[in-house]
C-alpha positions in Angstrom: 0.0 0.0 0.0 1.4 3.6 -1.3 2.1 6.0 2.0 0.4 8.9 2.7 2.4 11.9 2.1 1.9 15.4 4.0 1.4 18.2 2.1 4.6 19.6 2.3 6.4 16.5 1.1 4.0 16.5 -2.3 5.3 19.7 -2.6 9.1 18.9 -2.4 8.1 16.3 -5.1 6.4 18.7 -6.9 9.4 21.3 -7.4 11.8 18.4 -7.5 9.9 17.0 -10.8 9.4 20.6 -12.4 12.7 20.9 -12.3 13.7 18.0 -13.8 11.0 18.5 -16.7 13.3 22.1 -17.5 16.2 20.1 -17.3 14.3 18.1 -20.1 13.3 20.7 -21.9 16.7 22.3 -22.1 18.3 18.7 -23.2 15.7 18.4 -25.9 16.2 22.1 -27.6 19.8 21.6 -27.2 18.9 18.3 -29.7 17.2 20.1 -31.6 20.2 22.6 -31.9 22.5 19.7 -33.1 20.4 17.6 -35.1 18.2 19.8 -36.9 14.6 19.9 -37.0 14.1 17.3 -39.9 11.0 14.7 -39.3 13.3 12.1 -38.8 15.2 13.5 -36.2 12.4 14.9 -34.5 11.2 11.5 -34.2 14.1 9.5 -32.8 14.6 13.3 -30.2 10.8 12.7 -29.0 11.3 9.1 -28.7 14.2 9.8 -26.5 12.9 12.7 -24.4 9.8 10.6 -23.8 11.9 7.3 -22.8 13.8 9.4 -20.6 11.5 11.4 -19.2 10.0 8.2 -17.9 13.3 7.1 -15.9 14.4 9.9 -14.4 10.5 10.2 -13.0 10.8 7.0 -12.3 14.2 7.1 -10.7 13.4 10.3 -9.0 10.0 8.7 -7.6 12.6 5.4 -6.3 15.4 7.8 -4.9 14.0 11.0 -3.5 10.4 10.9 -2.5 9.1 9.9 0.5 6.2 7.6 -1.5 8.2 5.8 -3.6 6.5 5.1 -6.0 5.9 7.1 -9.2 2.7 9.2 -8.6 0.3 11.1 -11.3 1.3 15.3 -9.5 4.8 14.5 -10.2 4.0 13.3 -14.1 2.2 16.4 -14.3 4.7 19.2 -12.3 7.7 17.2 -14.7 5.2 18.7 -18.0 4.9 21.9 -16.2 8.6 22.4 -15.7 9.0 21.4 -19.4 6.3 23.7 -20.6 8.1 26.7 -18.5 10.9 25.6 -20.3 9.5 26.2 -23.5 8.0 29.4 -22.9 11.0 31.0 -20.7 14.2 29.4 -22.1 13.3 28.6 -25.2 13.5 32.2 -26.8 16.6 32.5 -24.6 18.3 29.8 -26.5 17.0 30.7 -29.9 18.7 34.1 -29.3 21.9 32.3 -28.5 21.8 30.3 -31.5 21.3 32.9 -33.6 24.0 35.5 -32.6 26.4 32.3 -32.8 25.3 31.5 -36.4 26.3 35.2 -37.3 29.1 35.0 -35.5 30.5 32.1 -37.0 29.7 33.5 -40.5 31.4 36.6 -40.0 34.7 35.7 -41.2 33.4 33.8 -44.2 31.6 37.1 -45.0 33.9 39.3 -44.7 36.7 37.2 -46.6 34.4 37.1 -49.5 34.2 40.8 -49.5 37.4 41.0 -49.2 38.0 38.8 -52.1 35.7 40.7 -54.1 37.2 43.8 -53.5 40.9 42.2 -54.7 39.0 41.2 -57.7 38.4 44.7 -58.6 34.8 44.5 -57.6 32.5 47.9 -57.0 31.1 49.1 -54.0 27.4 48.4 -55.4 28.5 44.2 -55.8 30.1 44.2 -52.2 26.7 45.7 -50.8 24.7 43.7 -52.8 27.3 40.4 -51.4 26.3 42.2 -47.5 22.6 41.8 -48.5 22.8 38.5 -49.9 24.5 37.4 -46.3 21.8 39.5 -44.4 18.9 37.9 -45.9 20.8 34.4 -45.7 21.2 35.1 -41.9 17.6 36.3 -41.8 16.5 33.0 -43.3 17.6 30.7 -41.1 16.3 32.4 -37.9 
């Protein structure tokens, strides 16, 4: 028979299982950072979030709570961490990933600039070689 927590302890679960859905969260935009948001790979992430989401609640509900057992307020605090990690880190990280993208094409930019400029090219082709990079960095955001 499952013990009766007070509730206090329910909410120490609680926070303990929100914050382990953010953790989630962040671990499944940071695989959608690497591998790209094609169908396959979004498959195969999900499928990998959602098998680990279920042992870490399940090894949280073993190793930290007083119950221990897996109970339905800490499947539902972990999907509220994860949807607060959505809506609060989630714009955080696409900022991130976007101010590295232009920062790693910087160089590449400016060498072709460069190049065009030792190839005797105008100032209206290097602007129109800025704008081309511009509207390729405004692309992929």
């Amino acid at each position: 028979m499952a013990v009766s927590l007070l509730p206090g302890q329910v909410l120490c679960d609680m926070l303990g299982c929100m914050g382990l859905g953010l953790i989630l969260a962040a671990v499944h935009m940071f695989g959608l950072f690497l591998l790209g948001k094609s169908h396959i790979s979004l498959f195969f992430l999900d499928l990998f979030i959602f098998a680990l989401a279920a042992v870490i609640l399940q090894g949280y509900a073993a190793g930290q709570s007083l119950s221990g057992i897996p109970r339905g307020y800490m499947a539902a605090s972990m999907l509220a961490g994860a949807a607060a990690g959505y809506t609060v880190i989630a714009p955080f990280t696409e900022g991130v990933r976007f101010w590295l993208c232009w920062l790693i094409s910087r160089p590449f930019v400016l060498l072709k600039i460069a190049a065009g400029a030792a190839a005797g090219g105008s100032q209206k082709q290097i602007r129109k070689i800025l704008k081309k990079a511009k509207n390729q960095l405004k692309s992929k955001r």
